[in-house]
Chimera marker file (.cmm) of the C-alpha trace (Angstrom):
<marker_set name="trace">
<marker id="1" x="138.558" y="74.379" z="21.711" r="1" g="1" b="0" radius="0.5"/>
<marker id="2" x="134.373" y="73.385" z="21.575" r="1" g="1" b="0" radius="0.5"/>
<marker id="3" x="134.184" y="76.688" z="23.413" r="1" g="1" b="0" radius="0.5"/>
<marker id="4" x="135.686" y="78.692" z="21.142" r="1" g="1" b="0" radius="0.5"/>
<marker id="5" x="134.218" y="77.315" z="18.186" r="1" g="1" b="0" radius="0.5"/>
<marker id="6" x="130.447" y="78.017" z="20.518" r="1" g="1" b="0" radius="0.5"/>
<marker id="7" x="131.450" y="81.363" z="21.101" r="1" g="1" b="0" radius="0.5"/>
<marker id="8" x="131.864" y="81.919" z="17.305" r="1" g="1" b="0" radius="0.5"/>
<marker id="9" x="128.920" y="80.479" z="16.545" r="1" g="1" b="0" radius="0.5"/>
<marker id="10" x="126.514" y="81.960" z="19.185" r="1" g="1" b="0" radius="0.5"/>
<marker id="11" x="128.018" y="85.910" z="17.298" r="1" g="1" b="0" radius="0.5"/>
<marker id="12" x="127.232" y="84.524" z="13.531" r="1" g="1" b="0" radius="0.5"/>
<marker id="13" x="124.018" y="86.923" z="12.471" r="1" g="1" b="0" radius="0.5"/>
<marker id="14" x="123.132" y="87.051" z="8.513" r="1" g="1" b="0" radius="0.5"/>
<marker id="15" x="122.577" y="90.735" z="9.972" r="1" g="1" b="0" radius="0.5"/>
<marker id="16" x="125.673" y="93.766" z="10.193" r="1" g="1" b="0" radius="0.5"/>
<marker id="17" x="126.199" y="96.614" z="12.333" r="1" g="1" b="0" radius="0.5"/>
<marker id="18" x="125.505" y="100.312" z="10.995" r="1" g="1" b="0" radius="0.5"/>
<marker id="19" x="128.041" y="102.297" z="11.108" r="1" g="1" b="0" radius="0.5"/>
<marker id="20" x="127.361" y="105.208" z="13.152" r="1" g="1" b="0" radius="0.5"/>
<marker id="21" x="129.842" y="107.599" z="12.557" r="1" g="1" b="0" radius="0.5"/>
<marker id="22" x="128.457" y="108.643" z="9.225" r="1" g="1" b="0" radius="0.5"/>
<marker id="23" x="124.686" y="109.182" z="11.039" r="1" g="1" b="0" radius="0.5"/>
<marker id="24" x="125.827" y="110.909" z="14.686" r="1" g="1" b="0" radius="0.5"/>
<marker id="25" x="129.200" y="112.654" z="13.462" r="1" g="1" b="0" radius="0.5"/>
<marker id="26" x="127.048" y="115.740" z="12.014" r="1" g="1" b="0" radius="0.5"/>
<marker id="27" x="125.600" y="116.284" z="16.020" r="1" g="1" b="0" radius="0.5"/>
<marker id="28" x="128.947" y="115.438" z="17.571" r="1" g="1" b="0" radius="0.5"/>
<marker id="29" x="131.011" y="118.518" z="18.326" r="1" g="1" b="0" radius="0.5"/>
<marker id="30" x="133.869" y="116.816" z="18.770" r="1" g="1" b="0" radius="0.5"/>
<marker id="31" x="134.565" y="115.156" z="15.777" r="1" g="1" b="0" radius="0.5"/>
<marker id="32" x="137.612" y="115.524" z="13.860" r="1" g="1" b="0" radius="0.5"/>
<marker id="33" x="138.521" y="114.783" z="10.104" r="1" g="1" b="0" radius="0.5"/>
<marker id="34" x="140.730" y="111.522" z="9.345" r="1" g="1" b="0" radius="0.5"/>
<marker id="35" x="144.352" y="111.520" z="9.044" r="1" g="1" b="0" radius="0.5"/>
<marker id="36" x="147.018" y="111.875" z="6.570" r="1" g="1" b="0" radius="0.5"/>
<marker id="37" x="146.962" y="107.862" z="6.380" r="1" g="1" b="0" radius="0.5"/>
<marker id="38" x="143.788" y="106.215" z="6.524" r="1" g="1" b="0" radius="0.5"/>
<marker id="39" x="143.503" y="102.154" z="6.392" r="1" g="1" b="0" radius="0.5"/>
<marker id="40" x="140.830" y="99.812" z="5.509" r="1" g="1" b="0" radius="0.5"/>
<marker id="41" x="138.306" y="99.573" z="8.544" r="1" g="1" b="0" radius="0.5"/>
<marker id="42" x="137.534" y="95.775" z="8.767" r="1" g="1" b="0" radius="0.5"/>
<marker id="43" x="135.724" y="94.842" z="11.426" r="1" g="1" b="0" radius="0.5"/>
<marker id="44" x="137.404" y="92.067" z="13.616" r="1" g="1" b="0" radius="0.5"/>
<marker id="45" x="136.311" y="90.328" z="17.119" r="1" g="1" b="0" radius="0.5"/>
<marker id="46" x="139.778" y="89.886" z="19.236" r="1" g="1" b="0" radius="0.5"/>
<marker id="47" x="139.627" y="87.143" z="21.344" r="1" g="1" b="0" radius="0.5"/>
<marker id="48" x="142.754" y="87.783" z="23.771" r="1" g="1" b="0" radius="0.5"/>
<marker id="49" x="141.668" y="84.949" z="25.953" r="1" g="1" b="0" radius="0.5"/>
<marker id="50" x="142.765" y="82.336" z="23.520" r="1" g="1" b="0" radius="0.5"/>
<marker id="51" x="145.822" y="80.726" z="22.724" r="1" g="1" b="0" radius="0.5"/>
<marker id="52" x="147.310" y="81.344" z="19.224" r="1" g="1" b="0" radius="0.5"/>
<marker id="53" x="147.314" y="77.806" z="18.228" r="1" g="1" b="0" radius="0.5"/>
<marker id="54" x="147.017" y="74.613" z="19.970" r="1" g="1" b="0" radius="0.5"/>
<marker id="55" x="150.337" y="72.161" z="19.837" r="1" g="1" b="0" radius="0.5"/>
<marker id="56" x="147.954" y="68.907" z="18.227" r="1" g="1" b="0" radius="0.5"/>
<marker id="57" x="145.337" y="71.334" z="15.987" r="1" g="1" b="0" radius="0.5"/>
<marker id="58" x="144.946" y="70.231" z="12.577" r="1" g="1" b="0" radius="0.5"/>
<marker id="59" x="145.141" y="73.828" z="10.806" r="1" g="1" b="0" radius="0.5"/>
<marker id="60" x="142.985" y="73.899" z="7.196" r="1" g="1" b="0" radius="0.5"/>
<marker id="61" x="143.459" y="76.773" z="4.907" r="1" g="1" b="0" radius="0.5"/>
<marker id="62" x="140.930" y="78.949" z="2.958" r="1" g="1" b="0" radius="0.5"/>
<marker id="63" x="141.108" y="81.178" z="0.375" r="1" g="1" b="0" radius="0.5"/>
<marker id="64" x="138.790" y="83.742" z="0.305" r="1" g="1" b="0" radius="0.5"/>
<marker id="65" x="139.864" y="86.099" z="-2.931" r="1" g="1" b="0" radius="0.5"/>
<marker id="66" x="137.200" y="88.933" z="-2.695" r="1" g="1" b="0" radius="0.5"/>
<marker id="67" x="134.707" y="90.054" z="0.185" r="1" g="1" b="0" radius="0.5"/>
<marker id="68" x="132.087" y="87.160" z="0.593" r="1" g="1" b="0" radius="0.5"/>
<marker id="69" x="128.653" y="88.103" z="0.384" r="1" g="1" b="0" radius="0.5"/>
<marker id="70" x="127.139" y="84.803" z="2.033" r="1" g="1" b="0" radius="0.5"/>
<marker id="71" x="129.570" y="85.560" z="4.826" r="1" g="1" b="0" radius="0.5"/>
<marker id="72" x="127.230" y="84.516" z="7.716" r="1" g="1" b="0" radius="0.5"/>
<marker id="73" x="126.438" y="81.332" z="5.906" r="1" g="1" b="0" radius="0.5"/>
<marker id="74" x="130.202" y="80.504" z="5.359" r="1" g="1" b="0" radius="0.5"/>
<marker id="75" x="130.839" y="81.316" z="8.757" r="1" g="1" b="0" radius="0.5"/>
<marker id="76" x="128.410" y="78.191" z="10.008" r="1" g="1" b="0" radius="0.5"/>
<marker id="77" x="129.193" y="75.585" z="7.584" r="1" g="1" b="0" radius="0.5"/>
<marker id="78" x="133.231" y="76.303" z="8.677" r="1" g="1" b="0" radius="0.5"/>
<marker id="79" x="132.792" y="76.942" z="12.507" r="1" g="1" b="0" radius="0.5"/>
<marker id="80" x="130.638" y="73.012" z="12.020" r="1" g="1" b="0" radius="0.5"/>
<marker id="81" x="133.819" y="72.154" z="9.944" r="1" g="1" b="0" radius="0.5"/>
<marker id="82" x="136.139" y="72.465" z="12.566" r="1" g="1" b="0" radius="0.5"/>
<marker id="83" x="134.043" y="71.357" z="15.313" r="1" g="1" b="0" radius="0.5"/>
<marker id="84" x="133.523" y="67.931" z="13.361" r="1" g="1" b="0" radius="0.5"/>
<marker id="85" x="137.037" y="68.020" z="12.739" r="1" g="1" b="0" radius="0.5"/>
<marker id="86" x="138.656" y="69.014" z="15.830" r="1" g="1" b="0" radius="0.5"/>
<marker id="87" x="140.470" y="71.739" z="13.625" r="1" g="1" b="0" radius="0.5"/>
<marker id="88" x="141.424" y="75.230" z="13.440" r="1" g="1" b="0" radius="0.5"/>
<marker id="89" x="140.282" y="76.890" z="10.254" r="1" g="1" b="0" radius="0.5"/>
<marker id="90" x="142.885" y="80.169" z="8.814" r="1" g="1" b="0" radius="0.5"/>
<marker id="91" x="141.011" y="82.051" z="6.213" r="1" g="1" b="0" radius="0.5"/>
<marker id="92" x="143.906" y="83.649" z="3.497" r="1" g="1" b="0" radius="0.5"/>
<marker id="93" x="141.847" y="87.029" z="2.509" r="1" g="1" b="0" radius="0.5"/>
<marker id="94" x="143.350" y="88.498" z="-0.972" r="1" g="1" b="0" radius="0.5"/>
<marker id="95" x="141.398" y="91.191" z="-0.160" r="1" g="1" b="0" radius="0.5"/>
<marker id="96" x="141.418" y="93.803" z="2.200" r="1" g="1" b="0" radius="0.5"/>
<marker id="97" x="138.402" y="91.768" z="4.189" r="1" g="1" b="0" radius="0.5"/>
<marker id="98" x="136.733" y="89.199" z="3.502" r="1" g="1" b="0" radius="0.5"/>
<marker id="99" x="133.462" y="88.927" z="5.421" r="1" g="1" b="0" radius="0.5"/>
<marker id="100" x="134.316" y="86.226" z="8.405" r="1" g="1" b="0" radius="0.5"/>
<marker id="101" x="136.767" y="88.722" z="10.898" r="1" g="1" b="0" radius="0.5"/>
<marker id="102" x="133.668" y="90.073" z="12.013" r="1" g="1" b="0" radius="0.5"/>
<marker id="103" x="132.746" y="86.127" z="13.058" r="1" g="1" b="0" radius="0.5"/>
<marker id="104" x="135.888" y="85.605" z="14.941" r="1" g="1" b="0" radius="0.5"/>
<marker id="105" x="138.035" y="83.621" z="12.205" r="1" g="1" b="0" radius="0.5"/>
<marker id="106" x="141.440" y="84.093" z="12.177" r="1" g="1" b="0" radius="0.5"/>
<marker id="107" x="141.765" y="85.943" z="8.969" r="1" g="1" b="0" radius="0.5"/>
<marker id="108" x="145.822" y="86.234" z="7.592" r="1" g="1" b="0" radius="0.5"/>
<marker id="109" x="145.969" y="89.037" z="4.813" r="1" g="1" b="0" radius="0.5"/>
<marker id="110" x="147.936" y="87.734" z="1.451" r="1" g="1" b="0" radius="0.5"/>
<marker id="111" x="149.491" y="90.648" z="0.438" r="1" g="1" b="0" radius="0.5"/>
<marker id="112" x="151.862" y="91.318" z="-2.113" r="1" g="1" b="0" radius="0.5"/>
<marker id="113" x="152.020" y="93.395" z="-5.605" r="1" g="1" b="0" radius="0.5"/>
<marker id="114" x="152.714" y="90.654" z="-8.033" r="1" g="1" b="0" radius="0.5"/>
<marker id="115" x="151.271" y="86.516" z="-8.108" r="1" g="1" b="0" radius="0.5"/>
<marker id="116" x="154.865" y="85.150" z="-7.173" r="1" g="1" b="0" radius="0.5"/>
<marker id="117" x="155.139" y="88.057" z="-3.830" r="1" g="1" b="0" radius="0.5"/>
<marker id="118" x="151.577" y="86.515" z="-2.544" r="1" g="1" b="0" radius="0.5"/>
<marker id="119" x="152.496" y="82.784" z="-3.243" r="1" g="1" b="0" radius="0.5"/>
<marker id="120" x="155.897" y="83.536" z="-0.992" r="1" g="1" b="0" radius="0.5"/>
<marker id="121" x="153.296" y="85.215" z="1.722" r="1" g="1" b="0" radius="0.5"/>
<marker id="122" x="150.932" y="82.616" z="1.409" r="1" g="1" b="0" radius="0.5"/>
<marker id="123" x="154.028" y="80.210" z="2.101" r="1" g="1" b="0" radius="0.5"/>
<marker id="124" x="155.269" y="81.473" z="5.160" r="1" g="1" b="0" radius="0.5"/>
<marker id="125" x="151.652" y="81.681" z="6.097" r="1" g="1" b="0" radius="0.5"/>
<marker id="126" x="151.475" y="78.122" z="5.753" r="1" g="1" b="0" radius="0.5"/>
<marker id="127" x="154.694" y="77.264" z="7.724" r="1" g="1" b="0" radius="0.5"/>
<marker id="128" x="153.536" y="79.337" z="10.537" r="1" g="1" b="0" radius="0.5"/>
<marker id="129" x="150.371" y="78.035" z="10.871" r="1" g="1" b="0" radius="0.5"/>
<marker id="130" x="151.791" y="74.533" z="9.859" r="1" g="1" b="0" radius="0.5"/>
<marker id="131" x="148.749" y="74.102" z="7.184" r="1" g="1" b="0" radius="0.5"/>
<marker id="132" x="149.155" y="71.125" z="4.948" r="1" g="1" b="0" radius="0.5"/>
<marker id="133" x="145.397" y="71.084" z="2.900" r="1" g="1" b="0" radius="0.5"/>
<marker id="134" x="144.566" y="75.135" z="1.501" r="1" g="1" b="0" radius="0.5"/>
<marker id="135" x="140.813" y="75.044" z="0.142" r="1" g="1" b="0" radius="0.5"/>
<link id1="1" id2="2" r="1" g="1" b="0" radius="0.2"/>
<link id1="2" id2="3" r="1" g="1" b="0" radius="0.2"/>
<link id1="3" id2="4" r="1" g="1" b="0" radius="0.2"/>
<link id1="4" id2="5" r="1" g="1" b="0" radius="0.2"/>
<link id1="5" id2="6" r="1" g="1" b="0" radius="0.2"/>
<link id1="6" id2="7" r="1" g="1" b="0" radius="0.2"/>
<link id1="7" id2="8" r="1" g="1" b="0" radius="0.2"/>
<link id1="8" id2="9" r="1" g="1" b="0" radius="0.2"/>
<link id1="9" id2="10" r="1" g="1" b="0" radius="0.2"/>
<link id1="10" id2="11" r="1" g="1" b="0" radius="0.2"/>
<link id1="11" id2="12" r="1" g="1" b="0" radius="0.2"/>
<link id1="12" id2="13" r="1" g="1" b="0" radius="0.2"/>
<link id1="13" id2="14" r="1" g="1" b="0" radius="0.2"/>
<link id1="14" id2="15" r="1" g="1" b="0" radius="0.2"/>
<link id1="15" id2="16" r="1" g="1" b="0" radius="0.2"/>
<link id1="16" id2="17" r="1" g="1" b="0" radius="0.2"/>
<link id1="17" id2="18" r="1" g="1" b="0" radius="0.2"/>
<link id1="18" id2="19" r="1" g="1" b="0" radius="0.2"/>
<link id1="19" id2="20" r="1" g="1" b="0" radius="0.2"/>
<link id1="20" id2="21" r="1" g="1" b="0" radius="0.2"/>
<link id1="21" id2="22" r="1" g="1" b="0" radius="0.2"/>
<link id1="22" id2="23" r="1" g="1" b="0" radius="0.2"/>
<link id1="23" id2="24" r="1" g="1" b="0" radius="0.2"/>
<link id1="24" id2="25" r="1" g="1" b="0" radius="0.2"/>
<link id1="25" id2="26" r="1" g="1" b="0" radius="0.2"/>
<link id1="26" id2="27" r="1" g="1" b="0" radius="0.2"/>
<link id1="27" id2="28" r="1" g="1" b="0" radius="0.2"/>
<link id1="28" id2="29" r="1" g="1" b="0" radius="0.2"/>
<link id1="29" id2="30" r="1" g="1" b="0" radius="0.2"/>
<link id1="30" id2="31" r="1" g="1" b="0" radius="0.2"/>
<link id1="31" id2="32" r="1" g="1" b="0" radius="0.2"/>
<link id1="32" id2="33" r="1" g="1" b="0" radius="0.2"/>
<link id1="33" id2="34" r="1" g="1" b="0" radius="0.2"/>
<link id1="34" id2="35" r="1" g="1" b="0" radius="0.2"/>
<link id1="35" id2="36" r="1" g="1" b="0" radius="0.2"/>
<link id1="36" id2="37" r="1" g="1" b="0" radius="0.2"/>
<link id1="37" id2="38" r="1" g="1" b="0" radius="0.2"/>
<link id1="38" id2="39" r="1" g="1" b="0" radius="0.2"/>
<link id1="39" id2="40" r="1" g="1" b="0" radius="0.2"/>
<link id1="40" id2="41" r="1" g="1" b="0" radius="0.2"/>
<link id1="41" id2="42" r="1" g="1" b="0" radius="0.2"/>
<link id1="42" id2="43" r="1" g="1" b="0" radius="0.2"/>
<link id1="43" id2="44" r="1" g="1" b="0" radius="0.2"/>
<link id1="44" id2="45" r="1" g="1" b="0" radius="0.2"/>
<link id1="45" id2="46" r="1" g="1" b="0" radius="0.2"/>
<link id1="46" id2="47" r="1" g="1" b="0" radius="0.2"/>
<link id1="47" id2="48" r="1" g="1" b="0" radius="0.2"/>
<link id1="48" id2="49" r="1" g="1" b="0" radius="0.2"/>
<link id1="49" id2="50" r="1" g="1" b="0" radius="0.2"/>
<link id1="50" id2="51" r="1" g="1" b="0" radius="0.2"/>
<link id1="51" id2="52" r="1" g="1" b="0" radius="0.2"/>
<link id1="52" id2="53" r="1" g="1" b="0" radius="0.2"/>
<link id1="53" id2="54" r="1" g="1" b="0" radius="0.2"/>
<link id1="54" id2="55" r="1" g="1" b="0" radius="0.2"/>
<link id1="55" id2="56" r="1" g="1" b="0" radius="0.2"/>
<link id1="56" id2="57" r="1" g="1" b="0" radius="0.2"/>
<link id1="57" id2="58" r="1" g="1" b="0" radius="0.2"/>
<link id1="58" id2="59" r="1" g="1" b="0" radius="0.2"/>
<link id1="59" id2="60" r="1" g="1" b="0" radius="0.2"/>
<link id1="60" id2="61" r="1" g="1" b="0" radius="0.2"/>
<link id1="61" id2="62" r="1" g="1" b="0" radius="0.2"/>
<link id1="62" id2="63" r="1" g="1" b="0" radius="0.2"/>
<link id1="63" id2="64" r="1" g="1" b="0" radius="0.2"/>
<link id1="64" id2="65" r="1" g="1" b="0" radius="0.2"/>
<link id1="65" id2="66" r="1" g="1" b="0" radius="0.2"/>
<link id1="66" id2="67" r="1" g="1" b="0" radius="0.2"/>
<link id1="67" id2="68" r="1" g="1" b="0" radius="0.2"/>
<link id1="68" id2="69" r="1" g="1" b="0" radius="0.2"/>
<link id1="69" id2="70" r="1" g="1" b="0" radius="0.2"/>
<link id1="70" id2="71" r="1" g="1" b="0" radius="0.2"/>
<link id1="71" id2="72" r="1" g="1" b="0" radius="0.2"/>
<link id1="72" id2="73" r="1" g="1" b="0" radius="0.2"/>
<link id1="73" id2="74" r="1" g="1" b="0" radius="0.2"/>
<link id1="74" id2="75" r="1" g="1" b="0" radius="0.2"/>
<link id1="75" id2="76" r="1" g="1" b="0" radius="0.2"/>
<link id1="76" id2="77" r="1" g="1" b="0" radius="0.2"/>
<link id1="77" id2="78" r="1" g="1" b="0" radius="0.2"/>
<link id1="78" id2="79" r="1" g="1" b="0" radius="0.2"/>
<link id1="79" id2="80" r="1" g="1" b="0" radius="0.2"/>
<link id1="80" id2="81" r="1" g="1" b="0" radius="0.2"/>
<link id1="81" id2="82" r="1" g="1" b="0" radius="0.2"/>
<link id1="82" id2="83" r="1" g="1" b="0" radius="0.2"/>
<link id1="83" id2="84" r="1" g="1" b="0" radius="0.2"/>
<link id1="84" id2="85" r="1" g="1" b="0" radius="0.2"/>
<link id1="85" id2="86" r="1" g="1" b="0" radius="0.2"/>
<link id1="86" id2="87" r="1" g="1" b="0" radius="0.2"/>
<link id1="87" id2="88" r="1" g="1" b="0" radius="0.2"/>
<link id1="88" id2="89" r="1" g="1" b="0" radius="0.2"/>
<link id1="89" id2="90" r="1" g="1" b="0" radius="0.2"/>
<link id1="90" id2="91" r="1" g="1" b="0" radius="0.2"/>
<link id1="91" id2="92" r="1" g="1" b="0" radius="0.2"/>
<link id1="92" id2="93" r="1" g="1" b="0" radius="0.2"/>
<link id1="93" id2="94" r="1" g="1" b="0" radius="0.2"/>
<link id1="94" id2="95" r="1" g="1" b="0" radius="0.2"/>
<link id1="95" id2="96" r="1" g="1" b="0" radius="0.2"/>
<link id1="96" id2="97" r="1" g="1" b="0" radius="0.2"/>
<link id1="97" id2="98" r="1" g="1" b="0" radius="0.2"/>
<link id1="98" id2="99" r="1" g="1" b="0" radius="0.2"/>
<link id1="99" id2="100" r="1" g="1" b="0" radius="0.2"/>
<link id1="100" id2="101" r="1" g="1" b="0" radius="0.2"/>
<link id1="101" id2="102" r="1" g="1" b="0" radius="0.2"/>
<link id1="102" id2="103" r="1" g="1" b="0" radius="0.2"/>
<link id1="103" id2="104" r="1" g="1" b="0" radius="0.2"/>
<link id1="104" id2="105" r="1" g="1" b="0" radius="0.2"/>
<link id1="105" id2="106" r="1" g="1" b="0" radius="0.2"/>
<link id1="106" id2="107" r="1" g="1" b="0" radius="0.2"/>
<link id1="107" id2="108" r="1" g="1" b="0" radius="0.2"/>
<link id1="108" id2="109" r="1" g="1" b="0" radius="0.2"/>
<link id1="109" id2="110" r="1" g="1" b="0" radius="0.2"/>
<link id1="110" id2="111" r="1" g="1" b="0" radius="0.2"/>
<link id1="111" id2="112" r="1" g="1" b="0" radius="0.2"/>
<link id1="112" id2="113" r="1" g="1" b="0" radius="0.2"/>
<link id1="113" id2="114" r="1" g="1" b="0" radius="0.2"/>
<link id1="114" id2="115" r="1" g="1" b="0" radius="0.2"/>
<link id1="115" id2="116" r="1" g="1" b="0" radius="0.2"/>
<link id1="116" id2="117" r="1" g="1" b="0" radius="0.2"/>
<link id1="117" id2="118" r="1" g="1" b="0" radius="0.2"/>
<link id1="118" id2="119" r="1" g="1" b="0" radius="0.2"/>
<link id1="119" id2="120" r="1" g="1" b="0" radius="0.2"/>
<link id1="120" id2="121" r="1" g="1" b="0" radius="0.2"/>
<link id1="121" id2="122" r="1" g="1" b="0" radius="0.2"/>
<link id1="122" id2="123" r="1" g="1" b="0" radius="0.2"/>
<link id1="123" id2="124" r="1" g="1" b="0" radius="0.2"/>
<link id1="124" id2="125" r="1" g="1" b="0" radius="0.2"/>
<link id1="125" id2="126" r="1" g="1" b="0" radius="0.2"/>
<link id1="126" id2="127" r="1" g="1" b="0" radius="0.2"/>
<link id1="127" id2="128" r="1" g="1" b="0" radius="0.2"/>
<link id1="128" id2="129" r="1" g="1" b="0" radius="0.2"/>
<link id1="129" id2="130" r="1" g="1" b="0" radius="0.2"/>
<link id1="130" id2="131" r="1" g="1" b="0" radius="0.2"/>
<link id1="131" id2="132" r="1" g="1" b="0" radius="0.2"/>
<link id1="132" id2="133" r="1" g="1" b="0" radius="0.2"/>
<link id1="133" id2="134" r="1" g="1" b="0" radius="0.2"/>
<link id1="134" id2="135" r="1" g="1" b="0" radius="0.2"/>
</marker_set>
């Protein structure tokens, strides 16, 4: 798990990538419009090598209601967290991103259209990932 937890720390810049489209999609011919549906880009790091959850881990919660702004800063201080801890951290986003997919966190979205819809998908959330303490 240590390796993991190195490999999300060794990708945690305060600094974000430009999105290109906007600057080369005037020169590339071709480019096509969006869709019909378009959804939220968030930028996310999959890491298909790793198991889902280990059988022992300790899973912590964290709320994260809108986008955080001292993301990369976060994103230390919890990747230390669960190295200390020997844990595995879920971030609850309320929002459609909340800073730390771009880190490598596992990042479940709490969605719902009213308070008591989000508090049953923050639930289940919680039995799945077996998470006692949410922060």
């Amino acid at each position: 798990m240590e390796s993991r937890w190195n490999s999300i720390l060794s990708r945690i810049v305060p600094q974000d990538a430009a999105d290109i489209d906007d600057i080369v999609g005037p020169f590339d011919r071709c480019r096509t419009g969006a869709g019909e549906e378009i959804f939220p880009e968030i930028p996310s790091v999959l890491m298909p090598h790793c198991a889902m959850k280990r059988r022992d881990a300790v899973c912590i919660g964290l709320r994260a209601g809108e986008e955080l702004t001292d993301a990369a800063d976060r994103a230390i201080r919890l990747a230390a967290f669960a190295i200390e801890r020997d844990a595995e951290v879920v971030v609850f986003a309320h929002s459609d991103t909340s800073g730390l997919e771009r880190f490598g966190f596992r990042v479940e979205r709490i969605a719902g259209a009213t308070e008591a819809a989000r508090r049953t998908c923050e639930d289940q959330l919680r039995r799945f990932w077996n998470i006692d303490l949410v922060l």
